[in-house]
LOSE-150760 format. One record per atom (N, C-alpha, C, O): residue number from 0; residue in three letters; atom name; x, y, z. Coordinates in nm, 4 decimals. Each point is the difference from the previous one (the first is absolute). Example, Ala and Ser with C-alpha at 12.3 -4.5 7.8 and 13.67 -1.06 7.14 Angstrom:
# LOSE-150760
n,res,atom,xx,yy,zz
0,ALA,N,1.3190,-0.5690,0.7800 .
0,ALA,CA,-0.0890,0.1190,0.0000 .
0,ALA,C,0.0900,0.1200,0.0000 .
0,ALA,O,0.1036,-0.0019,0.0665 .
1,SER,N,-0.1386,0.1069,-0.1385 .
1,SER,CA,0.0820,0.1190,0.0060 .
1,SER,C,-0.0770,0.1090,0.0730 .
1,SER,O,0.0509,0.1108,0.0169 .
This chain:
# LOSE-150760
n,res,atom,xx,yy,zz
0,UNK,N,0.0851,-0.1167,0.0000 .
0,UNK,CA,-0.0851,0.1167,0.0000 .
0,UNK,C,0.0899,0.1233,0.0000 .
0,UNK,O,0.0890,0.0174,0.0832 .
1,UNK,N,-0.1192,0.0693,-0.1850 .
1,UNK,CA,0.0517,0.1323,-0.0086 .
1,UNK,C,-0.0426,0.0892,0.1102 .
1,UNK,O,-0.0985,-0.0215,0.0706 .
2,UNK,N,0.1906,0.1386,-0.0582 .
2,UNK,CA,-0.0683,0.1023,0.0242 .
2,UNK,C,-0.1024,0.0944,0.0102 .
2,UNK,O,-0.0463,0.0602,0.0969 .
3,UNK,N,0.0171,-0.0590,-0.2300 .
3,UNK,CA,-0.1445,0.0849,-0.0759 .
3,UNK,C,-0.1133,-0.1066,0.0646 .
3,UNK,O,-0.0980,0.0627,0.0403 .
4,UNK,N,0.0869,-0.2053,-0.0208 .
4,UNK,CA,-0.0714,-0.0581,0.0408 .
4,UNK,C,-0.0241,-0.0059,0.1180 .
4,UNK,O,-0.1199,-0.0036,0.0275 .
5,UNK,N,0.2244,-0.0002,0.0949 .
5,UNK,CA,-0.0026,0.0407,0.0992 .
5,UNK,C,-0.0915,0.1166,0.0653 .
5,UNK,O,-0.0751,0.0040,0.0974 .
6,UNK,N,0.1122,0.0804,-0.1867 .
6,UNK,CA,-0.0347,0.1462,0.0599 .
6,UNK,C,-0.1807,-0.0047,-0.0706 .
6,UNK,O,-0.0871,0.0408,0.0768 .
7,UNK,N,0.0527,-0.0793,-0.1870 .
7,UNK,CA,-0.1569,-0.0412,-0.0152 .
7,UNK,C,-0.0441,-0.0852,0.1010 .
7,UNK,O,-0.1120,0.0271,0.0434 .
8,UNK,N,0.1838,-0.1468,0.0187 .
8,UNK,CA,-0.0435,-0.0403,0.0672 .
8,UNK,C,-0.0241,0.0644,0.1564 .
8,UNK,O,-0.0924,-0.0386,0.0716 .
9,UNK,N,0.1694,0.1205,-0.0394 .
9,UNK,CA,-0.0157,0.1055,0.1194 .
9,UNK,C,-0.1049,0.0798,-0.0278 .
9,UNK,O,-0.0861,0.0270,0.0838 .
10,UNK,N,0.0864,0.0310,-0.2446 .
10,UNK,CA,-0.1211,0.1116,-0.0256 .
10,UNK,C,-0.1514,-0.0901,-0.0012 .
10,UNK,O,-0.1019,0.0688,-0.0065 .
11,UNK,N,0.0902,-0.1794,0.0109 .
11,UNK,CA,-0.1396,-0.0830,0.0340 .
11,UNK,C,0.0048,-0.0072,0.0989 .
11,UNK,O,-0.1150,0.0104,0.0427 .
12,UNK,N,0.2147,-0.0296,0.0708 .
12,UNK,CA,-0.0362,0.0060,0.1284 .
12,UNK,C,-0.0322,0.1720,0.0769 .
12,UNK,O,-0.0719,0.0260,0.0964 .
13,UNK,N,0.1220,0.0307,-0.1479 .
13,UNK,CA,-0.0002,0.1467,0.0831 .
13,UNK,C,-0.1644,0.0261,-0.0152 .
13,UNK,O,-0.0828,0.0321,0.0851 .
14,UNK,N,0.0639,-0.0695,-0.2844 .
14,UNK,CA,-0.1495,0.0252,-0.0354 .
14,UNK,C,-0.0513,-0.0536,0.0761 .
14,UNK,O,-0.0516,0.0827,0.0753 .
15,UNK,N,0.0240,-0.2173,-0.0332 .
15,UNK,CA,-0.1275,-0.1106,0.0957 .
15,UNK,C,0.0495,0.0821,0.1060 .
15,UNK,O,0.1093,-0.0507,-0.0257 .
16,UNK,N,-0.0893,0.1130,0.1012 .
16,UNK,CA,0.0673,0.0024,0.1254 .
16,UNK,C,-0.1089,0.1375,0.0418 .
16,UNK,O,-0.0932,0.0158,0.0789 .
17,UNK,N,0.1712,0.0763,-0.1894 .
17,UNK,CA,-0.1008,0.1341,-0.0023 .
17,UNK,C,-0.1462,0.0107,0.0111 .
17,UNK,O,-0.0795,0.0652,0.0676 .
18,UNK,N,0.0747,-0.1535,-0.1589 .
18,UNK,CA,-0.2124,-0.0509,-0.0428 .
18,UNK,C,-0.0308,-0.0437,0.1231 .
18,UNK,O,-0.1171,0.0229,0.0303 .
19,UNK,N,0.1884,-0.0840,0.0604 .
19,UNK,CA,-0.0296,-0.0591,0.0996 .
19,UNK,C,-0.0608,0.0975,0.1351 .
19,UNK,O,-0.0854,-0.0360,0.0810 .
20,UNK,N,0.1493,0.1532,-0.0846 .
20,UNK,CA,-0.0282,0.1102,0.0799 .
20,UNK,C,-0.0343,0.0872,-0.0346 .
20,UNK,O,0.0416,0.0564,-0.1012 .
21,UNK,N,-0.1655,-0.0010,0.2055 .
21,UNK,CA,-0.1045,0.1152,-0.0429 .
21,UNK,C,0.0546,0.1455,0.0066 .
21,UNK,O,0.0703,0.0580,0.0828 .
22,UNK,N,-0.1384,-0.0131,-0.2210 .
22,UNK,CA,0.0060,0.1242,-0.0821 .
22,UNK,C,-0.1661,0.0638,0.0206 .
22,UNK,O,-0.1132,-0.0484,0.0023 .
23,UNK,N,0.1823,0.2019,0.0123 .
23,UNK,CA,-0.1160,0.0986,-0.0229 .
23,UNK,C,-0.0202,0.0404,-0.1520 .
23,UNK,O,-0.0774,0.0906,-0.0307 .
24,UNK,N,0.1264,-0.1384,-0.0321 .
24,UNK,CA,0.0424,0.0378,-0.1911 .
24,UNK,C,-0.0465,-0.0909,-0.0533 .
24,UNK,O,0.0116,0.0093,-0.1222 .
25,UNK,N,-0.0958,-0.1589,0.1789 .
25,UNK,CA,0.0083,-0.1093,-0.1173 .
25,UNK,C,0.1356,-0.0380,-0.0103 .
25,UNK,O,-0.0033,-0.0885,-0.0856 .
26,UNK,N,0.1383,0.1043,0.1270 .
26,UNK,CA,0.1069,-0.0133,-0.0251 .
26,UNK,C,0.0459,0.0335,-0.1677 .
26,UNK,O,0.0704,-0.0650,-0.0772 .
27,UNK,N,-0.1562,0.2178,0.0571 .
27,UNK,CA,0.0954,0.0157,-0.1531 .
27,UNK,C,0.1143,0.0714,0.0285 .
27,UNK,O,0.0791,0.0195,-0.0923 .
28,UNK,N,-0.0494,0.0332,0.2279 .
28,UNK,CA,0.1256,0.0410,-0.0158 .
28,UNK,C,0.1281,-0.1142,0.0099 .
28,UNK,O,0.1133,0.0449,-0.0170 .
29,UNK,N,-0.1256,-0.1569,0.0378 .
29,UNK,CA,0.0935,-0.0916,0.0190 .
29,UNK,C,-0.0316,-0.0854,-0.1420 .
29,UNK,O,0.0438,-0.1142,-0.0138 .
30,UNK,N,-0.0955,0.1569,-0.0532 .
30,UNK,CA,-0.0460,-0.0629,-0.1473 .
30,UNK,C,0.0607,0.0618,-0.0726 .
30,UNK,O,0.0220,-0.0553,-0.1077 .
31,UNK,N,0.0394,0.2085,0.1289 .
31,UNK,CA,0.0381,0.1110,-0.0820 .
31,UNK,C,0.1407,-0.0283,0.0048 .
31,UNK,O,0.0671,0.0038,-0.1031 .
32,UNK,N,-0.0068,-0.0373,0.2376 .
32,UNK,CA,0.1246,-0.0579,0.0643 .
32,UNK,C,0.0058,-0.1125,-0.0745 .
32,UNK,O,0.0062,0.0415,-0.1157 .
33,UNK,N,-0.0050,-0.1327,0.1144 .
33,UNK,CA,-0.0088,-0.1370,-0.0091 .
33,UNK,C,-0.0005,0.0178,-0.1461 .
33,UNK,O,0.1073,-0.0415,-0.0436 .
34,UNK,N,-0.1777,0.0826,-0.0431 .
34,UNK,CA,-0.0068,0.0046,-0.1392 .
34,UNK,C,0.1185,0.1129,-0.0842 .
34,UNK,O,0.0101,0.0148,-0.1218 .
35,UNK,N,0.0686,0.0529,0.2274 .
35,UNK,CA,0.1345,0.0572,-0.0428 .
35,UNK,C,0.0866,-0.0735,-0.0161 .
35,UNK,O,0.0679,-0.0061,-0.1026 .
36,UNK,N,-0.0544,-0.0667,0.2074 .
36,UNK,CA,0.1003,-0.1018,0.0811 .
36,UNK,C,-0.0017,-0.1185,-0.1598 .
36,UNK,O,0.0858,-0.0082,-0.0880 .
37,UNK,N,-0.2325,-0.0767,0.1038 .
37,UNK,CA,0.0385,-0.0547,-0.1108 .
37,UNK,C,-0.0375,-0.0119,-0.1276 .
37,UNK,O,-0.0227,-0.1070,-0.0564 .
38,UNK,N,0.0157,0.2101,0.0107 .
38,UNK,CA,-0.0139,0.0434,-0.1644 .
38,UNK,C,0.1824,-0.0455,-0.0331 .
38,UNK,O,0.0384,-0.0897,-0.0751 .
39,UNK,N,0.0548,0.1917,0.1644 .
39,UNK,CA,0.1709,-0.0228,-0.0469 .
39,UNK,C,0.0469,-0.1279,0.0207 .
39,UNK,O,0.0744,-0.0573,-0.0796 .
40,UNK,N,-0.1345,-0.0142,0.2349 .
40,UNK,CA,-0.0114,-0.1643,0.0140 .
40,UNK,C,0.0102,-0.1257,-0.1377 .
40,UNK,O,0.0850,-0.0761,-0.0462 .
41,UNK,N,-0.2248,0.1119,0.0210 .
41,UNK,CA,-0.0813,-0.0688,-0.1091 .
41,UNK,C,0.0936,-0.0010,-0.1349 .
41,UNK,O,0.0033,-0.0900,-0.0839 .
42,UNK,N,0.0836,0.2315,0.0836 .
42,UNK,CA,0.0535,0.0236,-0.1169 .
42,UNK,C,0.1235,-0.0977,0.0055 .
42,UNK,O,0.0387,-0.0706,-0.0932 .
43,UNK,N,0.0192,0.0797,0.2264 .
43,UNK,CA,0.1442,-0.0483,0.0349 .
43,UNK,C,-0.0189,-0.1818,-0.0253 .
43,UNK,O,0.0715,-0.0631,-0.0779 .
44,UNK,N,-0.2005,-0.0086,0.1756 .
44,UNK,CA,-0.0259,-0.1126,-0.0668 .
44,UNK,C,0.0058,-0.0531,-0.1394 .
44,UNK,O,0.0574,-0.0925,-0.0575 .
45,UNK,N,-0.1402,0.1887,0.0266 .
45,UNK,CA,0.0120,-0.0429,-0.1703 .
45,UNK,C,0.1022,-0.0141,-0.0805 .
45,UNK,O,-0.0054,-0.0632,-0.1055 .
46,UNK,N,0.1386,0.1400,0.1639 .
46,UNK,CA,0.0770,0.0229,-0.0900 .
46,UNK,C,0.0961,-0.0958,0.0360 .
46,UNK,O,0.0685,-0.0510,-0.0887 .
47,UNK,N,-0.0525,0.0164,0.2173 .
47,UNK,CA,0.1223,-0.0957,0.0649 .
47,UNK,C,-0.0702,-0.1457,-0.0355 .
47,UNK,O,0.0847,-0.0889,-0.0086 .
48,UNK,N,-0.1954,0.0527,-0.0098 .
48,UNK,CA,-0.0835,-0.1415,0.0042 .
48,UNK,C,-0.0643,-0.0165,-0.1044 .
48,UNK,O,-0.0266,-0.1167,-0.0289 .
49,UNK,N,-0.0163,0.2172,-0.0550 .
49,UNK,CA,-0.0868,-0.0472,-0.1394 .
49,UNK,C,-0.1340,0.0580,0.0396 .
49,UNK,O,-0.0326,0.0271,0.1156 .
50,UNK,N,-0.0445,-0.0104,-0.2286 .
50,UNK,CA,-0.1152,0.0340,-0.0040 .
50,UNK,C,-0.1221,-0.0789,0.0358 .
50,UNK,O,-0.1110,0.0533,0.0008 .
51,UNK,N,0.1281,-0.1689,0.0263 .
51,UNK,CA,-0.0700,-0.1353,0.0628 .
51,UNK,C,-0.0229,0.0165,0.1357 .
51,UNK,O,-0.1171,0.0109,0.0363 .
52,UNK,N,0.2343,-0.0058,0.0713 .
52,UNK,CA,0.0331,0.0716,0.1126 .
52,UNK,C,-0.0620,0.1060,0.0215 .
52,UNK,O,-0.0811,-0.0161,0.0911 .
53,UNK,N,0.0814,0.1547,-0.1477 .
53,UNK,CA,-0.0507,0.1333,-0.0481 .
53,UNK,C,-0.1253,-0.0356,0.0177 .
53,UNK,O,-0.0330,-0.0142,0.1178 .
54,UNK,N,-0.0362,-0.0020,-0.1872 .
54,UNK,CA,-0.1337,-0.0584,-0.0349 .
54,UNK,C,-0.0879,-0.0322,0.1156 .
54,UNK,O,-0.1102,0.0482,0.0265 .
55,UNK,N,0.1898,-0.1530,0.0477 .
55,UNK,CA,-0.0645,-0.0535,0.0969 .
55,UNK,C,0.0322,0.0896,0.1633 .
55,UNK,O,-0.0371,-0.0190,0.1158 .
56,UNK,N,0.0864,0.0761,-0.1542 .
56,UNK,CA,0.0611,0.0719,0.1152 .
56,UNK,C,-0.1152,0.1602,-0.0021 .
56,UNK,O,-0.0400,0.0598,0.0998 .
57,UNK,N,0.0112,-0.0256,-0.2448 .
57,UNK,CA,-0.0665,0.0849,0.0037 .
57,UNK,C,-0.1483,-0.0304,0.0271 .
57,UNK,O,-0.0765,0.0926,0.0271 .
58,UNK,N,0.0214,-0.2568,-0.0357 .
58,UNK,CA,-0.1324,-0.0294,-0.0062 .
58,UNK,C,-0.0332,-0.0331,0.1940 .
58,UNK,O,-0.1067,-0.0192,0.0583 .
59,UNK,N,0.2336,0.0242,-0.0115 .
59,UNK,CA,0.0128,-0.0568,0.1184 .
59,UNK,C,-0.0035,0.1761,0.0887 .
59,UNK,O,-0.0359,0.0193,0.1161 .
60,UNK,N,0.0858,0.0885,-0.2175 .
60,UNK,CA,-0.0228,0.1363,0.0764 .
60,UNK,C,-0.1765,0.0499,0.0051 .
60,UNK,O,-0.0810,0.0343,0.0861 .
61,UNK,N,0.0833,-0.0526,-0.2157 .
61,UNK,CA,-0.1430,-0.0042,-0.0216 .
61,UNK,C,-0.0822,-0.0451,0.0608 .
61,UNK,O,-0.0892,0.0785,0.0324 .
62,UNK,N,0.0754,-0.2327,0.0165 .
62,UNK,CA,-0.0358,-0.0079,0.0944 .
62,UNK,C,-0.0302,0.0253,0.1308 .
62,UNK,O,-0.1162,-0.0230,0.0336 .
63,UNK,N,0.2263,0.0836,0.0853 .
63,UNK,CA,0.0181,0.1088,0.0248 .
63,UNK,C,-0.0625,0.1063,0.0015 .
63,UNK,O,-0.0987,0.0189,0.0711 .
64,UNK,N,0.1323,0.0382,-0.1247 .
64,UNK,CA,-0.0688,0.1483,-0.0541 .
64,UNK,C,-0.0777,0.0090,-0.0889 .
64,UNK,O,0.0102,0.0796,-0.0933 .
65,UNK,N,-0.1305,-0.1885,0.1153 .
65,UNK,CA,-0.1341,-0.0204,-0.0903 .
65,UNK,C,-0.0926,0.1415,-0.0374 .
65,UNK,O,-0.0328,0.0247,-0.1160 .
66,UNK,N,0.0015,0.0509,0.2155 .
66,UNK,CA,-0.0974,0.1173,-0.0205 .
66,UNK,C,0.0963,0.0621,-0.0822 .
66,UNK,O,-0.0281,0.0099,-0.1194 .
67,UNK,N,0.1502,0.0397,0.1648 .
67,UNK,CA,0.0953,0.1829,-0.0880 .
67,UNK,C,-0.0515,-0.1154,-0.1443 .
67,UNK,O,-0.0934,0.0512,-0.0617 .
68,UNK,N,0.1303,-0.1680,0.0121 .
68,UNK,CA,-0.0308,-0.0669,-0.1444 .
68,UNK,C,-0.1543,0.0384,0.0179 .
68,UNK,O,-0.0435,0.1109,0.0311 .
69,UNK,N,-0.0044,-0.1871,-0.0485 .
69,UNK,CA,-0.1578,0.0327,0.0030 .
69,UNK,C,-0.0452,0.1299,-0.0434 .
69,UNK,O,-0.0440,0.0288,-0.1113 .
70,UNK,N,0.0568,0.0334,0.1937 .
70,UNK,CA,-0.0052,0.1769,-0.0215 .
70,UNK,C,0.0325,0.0598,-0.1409 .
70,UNK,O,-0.0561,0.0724,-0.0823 .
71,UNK,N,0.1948,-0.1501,0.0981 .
71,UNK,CA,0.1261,0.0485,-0.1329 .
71,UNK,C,-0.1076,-0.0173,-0.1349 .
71,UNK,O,-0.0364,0.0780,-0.0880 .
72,UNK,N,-0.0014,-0.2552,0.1270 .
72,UNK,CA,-0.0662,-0.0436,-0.1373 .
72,UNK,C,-0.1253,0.0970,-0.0535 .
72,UNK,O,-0.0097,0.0358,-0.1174 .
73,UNK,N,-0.0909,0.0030,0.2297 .
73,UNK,CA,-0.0894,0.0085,-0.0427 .
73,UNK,C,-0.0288,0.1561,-0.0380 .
73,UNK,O,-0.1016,0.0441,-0.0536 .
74,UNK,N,0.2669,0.0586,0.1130 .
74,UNK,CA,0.0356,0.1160,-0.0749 .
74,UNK,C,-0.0050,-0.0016,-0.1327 .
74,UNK,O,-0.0772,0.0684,-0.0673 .
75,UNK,N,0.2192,-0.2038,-0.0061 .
75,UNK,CA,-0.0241,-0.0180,-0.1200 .
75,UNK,C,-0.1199,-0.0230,-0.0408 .
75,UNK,O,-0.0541,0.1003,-0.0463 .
76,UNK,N,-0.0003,-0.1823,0.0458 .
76,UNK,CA,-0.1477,-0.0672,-0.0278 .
76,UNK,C,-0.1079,0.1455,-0.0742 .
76,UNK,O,-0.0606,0.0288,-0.1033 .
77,UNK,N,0.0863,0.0160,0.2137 .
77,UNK,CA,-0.1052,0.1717,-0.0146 .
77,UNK,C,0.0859,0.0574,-0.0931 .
77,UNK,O,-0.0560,0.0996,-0.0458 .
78,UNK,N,0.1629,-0.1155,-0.0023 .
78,UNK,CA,0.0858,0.1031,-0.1012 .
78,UNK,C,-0.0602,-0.0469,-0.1151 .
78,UNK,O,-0.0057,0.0858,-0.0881 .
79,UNK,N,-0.0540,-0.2227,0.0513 .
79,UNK,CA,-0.0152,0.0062,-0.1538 .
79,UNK,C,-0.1372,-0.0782,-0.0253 .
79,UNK,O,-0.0152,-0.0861,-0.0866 .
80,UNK,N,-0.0712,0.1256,0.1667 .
80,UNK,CA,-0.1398,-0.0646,0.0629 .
80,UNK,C,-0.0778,0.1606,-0.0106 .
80,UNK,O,-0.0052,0.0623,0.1060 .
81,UNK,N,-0.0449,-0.0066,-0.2115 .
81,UNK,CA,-0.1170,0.1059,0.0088 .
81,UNK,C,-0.1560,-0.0384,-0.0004 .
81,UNK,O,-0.0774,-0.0704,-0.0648 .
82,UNK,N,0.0762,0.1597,0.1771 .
82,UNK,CA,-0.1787,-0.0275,0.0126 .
82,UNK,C,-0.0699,0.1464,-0.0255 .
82,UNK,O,-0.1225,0.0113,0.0028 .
């Protein structure tokens, strides 16, 4: 196990850890954190392990940080959806 993997694997634990304790925010400020942290993460995986790795590492953030996606999607969604 690399490095870059290591440190994803710390950034899933810090994430469960956080979710775990109560927020007056819904916890989007530790979503805002957390989604800085590993956007450059995600990048560093990918590049030291392959895009397979990448992939799953990003479906595994996602998971995670289901609503900021959700949200994200259904921003796009409304961009090319006229009523």
């Amino acid at each position: 196990m690399n490095l870059s993997l290591l440190c994803a694997g710390i950034w899933f634990l810090v994430a469960n850890v956080l979710a775990m304790i109560p927020s007056n925010d819904n916890h989007w400020r530790r979503a805002y954190i957390l989604m800085a942290i590993g956007i450059p993460l995600l990048g560093w995986v990918t590049y030291e392990n392959g895009w397979l790795v990448g992939f799953l590492a990003l479906l595994g953030g996602g998971w995670i940080l289901r609503w900021p996606v959700y949200y994200a999607w259904r921003y796009i969604e409304g961009l090319f959806t006229k009523e």
